[in-house]
Backbone as a ProteinNet text record, in pm:
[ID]
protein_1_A
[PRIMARY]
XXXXXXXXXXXXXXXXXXXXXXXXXXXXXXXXXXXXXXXXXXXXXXXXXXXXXXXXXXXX
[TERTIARY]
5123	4995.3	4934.1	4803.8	4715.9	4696.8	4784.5	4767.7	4831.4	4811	4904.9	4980.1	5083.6	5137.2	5061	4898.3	4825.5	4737.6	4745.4	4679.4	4539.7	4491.5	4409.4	4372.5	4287.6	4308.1	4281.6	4353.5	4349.1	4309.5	4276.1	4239.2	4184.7	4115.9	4043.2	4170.1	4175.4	4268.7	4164.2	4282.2	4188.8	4134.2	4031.5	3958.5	3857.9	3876	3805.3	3637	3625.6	3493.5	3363.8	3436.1	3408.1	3243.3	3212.3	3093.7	3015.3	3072.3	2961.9	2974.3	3034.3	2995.5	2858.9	2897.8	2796.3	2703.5	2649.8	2542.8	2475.4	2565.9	2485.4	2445.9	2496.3	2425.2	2297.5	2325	2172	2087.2	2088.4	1999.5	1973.3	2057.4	1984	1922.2	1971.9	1888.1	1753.7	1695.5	1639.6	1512.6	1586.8	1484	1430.7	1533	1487.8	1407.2	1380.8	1277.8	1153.1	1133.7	1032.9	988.4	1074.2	1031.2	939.3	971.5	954.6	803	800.2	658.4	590.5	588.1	510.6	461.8	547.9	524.6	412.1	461.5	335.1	210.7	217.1	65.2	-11.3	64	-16.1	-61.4	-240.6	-334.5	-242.4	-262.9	-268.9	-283	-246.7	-285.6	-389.2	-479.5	-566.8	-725.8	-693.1	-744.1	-724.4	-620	-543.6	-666.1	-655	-761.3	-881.4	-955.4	-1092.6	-1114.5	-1043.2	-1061.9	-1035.6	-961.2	-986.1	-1084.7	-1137.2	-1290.9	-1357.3	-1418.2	-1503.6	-1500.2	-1380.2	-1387.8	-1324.5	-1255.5	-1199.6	-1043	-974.2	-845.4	-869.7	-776.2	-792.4	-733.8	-867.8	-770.3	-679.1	-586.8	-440.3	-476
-137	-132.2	-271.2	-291.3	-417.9	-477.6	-449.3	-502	-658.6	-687.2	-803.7	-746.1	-870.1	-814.8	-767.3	-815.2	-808.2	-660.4	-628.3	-470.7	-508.3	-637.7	-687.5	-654.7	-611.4	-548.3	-686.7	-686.4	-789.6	-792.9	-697.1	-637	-504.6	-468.7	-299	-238.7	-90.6	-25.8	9.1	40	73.8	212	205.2	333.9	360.6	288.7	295	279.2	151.1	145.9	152.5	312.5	349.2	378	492.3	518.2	415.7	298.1	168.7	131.2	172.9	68.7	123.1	262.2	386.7	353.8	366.1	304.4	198.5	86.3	-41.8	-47.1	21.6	27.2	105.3	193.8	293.5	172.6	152.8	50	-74.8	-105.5	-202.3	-172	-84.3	-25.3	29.3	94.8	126.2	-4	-112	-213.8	-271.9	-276.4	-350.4	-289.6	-103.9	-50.5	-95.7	-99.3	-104.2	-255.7	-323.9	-424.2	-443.7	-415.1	-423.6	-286.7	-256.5	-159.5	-277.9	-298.5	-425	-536.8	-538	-692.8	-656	-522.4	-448.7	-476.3	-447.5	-437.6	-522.8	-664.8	-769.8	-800.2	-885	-935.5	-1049	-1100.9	-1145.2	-1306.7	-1411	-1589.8	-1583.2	-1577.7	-1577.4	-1507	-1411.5	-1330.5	-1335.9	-1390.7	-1452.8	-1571.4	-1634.3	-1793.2	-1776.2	-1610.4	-1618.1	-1536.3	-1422	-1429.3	-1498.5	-1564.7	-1684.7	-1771.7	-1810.1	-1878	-1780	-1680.6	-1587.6	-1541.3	-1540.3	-1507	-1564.1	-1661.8	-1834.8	-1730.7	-1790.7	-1768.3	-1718	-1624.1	-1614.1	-1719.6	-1730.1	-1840.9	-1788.1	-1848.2	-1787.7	-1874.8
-796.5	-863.5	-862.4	-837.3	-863.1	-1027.4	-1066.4	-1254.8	-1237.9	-1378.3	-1440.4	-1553.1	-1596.4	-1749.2	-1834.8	-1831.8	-1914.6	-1903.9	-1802.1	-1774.6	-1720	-1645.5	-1619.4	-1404.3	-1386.9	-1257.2	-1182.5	-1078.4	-977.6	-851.2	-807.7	-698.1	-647.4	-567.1	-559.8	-511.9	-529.8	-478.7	-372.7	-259	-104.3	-130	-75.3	-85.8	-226.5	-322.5	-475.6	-447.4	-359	-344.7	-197.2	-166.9	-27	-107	-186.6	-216.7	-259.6	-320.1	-343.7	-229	-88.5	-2.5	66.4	92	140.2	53.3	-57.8	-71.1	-73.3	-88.3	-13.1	97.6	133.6	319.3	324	266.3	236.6	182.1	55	-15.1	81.4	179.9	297.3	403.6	415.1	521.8	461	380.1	288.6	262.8	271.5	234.1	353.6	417.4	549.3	624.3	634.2	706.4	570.9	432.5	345.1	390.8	437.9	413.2	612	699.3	797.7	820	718	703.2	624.5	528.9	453.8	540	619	700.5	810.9	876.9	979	925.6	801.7	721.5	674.2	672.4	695.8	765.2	729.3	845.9	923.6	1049.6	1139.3	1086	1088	1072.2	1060	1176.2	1154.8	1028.9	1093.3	1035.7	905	842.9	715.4	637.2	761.6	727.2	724.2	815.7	830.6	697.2	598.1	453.3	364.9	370	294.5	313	383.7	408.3	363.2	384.6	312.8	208	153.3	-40.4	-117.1	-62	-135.3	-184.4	-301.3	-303	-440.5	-494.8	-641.9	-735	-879.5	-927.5	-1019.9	-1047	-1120.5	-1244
[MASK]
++++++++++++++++++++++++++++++++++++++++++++++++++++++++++++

């Protein structure tokens, strides 16, 4: 067993954290297509700089 004297766990037992792994992978994959759609959808440098010249920046 992975214990101590103390009943304190020291290690995963193999196989315990197959479903947290399966979903971290979902949840990355998951972000990385959200995030690679977000990025599509931004304007262009340019096109970046030519609205900002035309309606200045918001002030915060």
């Amino acid at each position: 067993m992975y214990c101590t004297a103390w009943g304190a766990r020291t290690a995963v037992m193999p196989g315990s954290i197959d479903d947290d792994v399966a979903l971290a992978r979902r949840a990355r994959h998951d972000n990385q297509v959200q995030t690679q759609r977000l990025v599509s959808s931004l304007p262009g440098h340019r096109d970046l700089i030519d609205r900002i010249k035309r309606h200045g920046l918001q002030p915060i």
